[in-house]
N, C-alpha and C positions, 0 to 999 in steps of 0.2 A: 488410493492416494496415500502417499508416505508420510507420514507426520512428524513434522520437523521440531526441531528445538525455538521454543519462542520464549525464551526466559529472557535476556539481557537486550535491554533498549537504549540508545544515547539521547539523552535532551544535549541541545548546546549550549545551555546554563548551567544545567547539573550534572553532567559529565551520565556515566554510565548508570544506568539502575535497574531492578528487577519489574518482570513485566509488571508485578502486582506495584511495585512503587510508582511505575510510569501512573496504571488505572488511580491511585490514588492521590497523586499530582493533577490529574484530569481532572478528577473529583472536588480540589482545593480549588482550581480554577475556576470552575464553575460555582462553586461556594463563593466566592468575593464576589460575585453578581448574579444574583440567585434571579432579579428580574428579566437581565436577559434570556434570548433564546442562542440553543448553539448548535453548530453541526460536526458532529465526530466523522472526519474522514480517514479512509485508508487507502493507501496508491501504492503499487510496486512500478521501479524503472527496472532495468536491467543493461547491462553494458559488455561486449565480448569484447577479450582481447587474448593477447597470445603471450605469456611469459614463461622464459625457457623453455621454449620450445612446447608448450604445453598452453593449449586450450580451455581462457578460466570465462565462467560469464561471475561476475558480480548482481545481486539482485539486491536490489534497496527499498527496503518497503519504511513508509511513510506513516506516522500515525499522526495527525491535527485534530486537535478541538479549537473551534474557532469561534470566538464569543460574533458574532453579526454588525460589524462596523465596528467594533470596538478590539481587535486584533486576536490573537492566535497564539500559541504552545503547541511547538510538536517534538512529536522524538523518529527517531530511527535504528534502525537494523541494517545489517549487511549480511549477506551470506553468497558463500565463493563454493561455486558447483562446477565440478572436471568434465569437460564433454570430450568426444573424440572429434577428431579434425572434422570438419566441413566443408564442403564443396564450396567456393562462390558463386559457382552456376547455379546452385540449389537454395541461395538463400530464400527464398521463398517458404521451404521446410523448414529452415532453421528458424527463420522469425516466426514460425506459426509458433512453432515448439516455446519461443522463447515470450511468445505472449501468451501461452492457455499456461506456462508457469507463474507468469507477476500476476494472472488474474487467480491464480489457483495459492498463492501462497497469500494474497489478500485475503482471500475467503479464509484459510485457516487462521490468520488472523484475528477478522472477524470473530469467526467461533469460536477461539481462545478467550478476547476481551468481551467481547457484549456480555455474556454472563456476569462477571466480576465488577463491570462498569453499572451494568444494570444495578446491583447490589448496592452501590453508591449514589448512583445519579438515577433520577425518574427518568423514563423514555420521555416524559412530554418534555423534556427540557432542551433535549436535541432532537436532531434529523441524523441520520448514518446515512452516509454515502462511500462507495467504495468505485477510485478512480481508475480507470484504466486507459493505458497508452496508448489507444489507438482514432483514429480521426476519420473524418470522409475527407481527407487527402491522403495522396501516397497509398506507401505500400500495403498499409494494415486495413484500408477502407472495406475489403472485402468480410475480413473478421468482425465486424461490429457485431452483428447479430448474433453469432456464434459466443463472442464472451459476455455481451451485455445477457443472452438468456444464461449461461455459465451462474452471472450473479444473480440475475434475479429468479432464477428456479431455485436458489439457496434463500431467498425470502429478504435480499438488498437491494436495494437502489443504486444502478452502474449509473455514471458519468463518465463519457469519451468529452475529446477533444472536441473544440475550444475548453470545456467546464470540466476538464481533468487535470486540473492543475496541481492534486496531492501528487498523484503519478510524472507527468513530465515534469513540473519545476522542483515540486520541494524535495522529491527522492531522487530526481536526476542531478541534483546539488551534488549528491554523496555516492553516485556510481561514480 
């Protein structure tokens, strides 16, 4: 697995920051309500398109801490991957490829923050869950199994669709 750059994250209140700023905003968050309980999620969407003539996907990954009825702080990433043209007869290939990436750059995610988060925040204080895009409708119904064991042989809790909302809503905002 190639290991990507996970340094710079966007909140939509505090514009850009470093992953360690985001972990440490987290941290604040959950500080002004130490009695609640929260759950840190993570969700990649992904969107293909074609500019100048060249084949870009955008992959948007999503990070929420969400205090439990009482609302939510997330931020986000984007990162713009080149592929070679794609058949439309074949998308079938292409979406696999393009979900075992949002679930695969979740997880590195994951392993980047849990450490550093841990450092700040008790585990009993949240749940981690790491969303992914795909449903038992449609096209992706067949991959459930294939990226939900992807997370949890990494020692995560997957959420598909209906209850993947870090992945289709709040990252699909920013594809």
């Amino acid at each position: 697995m190639q290991k990507r750059k996970i340094n710079i994250f966007t909140s939509p209140t505090k514009g850009k920051m470093s992953r360690n700023g985001m972990v440490e905003d987290i941290a604040e968050f959950v500080d002004d309500d130490p009695a609640s309980f929260y759950r840190l999620i993570i969700g990649t969407d992904s969107q293909a398109k074609r500019i100048n003539g060249k084949s870009q996907i955008d992959f948007v990954t999503a990070i929420i801490i969400y205090r439990k009825g009482k609302g939510a702080r997330y931020f986000w990433r984007k990162e713009k991957k080149y592929t070679k043209e794609y058949n439309e007869q074949k998308k079938g290939g292409f979406l696999r490829e393009k979900i075992y990436t949002e679930t695969l750059i979740s997880l590195e995610i994951a392993q980047d923050i849990v450490p550093l988060a841990r450092k700040l925040i008790s585990p009993r204080k949240y749940d981690l869950e790491i969303h992914i895009d795909v449903g038992p409708l449609g096209p992706t119904r067949d991959m459930i199994r294939e990226v939900v064991g992807m997370v949890s042989g990494n020692g995560f809790v997957a959420k598909t669709k209906p209850s993947s909302w870090g992945a289709s809503s709040v990252a699909d905002k920013h594809t």
